[in-house]
C-alpha positions in Angstrom: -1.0 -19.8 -54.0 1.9 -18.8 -55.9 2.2 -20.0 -59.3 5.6 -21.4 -61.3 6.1 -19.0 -64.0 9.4 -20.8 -65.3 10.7 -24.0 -66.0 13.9 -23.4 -63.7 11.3 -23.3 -61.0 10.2 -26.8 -61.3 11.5 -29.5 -58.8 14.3 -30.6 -60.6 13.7 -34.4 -60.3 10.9 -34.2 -62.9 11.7 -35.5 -66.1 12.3 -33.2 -69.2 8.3 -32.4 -70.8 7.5 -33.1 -74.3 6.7 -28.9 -75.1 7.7 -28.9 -78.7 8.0 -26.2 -81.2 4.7 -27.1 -82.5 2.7 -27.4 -79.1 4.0 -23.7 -78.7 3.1 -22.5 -81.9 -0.2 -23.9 -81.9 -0.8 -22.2 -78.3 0.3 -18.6 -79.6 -1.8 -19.3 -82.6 -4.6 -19.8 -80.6 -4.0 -16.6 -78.7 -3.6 -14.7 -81.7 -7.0 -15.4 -83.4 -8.6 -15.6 -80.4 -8.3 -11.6 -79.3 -8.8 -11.6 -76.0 -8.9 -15.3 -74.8 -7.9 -15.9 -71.1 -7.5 -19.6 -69.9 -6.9 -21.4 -66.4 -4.5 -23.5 -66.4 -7.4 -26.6 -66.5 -8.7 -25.1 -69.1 -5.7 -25.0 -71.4 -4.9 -28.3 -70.7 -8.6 -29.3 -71.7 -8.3 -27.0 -74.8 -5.0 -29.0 -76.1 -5.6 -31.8 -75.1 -2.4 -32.0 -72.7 -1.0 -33.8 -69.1 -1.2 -31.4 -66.7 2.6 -31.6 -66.7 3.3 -30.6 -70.2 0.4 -28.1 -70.3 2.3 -26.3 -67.2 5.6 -26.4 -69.0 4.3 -24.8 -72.2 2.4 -22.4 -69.9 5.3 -21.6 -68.5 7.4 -21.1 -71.4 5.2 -18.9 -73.4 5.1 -16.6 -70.0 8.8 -16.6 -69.8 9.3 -15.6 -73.6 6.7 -12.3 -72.3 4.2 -14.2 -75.2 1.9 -14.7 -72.7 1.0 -13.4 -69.3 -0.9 -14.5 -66.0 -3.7 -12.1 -64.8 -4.3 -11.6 -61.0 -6.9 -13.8 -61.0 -5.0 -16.7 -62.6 -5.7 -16.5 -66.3 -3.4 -17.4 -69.0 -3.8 -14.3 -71.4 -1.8 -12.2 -74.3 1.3 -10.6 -72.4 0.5 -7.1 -74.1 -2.8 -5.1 -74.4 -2.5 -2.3 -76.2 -2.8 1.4 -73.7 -3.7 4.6 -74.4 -1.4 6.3 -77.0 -0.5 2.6 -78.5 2.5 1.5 -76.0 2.3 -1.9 -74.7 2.1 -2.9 -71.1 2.3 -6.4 -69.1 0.5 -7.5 -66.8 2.6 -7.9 -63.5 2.9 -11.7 -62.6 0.4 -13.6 -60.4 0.3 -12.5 -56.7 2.5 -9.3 -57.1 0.8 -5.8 -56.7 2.1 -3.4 -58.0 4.2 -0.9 -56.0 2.3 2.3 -55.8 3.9 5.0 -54.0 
C-alpha cells in the first residue's frame, strides 16, 4: 500500500484542502514537545480533530517540507533523529528499502 507523500500526487479533481498556516504550525508544535511522538494517519486526524482529507494534506505537506517523515511501518514522526556523532538522518519514505550493496 503505497502512501501519497505530496499534494501533487493527489487526483487532481479534488478540491483545494483548508491546511492553513496555523493547522501546520500547531502540528510541528505538537511534534516538537512531544519528543518522539509517531502517529497513523487515523490517529492524527483524531488528535486534530480533522477530515481525513485535510488531515492527509497537512500530512503530506509537513513530509514534503522534510519536517516530518513516514516510518516503514506507517507512522507520521520527526523527519530527523539525531545519529551518532550529531548528524541528522531521514528516514527513507514508506515502502522504499534502502539500497544496500
Amino acid at each position: 500500500m503505497a502512501a501519497h507523500s505530496s499534494l501533487e500526487s493527489l487526483p487532481p479533481e479534488l478540491p483545494e484542502f483548508p491546511v492553513t498556516a496555523a493547522l501546520l504550525q500547531r502540528i510541528r508544535t505538537e511534534y516538537s514537545e512531544i519528543p518522539g511522538l509517531k502517529l497513523t494517519a487515523a490517529q492524527a486526524q483524531r488528535l486534530w480533530g480533522l477530515d481525513r482529507e485535510t488531515s492527509h494534506a497537512a500530512l503530506a505537506t509537513l513530509v514534503d517540507a522534510a519536517f516530518l517523515s513516514r516510518s516503514l511501518n506507517g507512522l507520521f514522526v520527526m523527519a530527523t533523529t539525531t545519529r551518532q556523532g550529531g548528524r541528522v538522518a531521514l528516514e527513507p519514505p514508506s515502502g522504499h528499502m534502502p539500497n544496500r550493496g
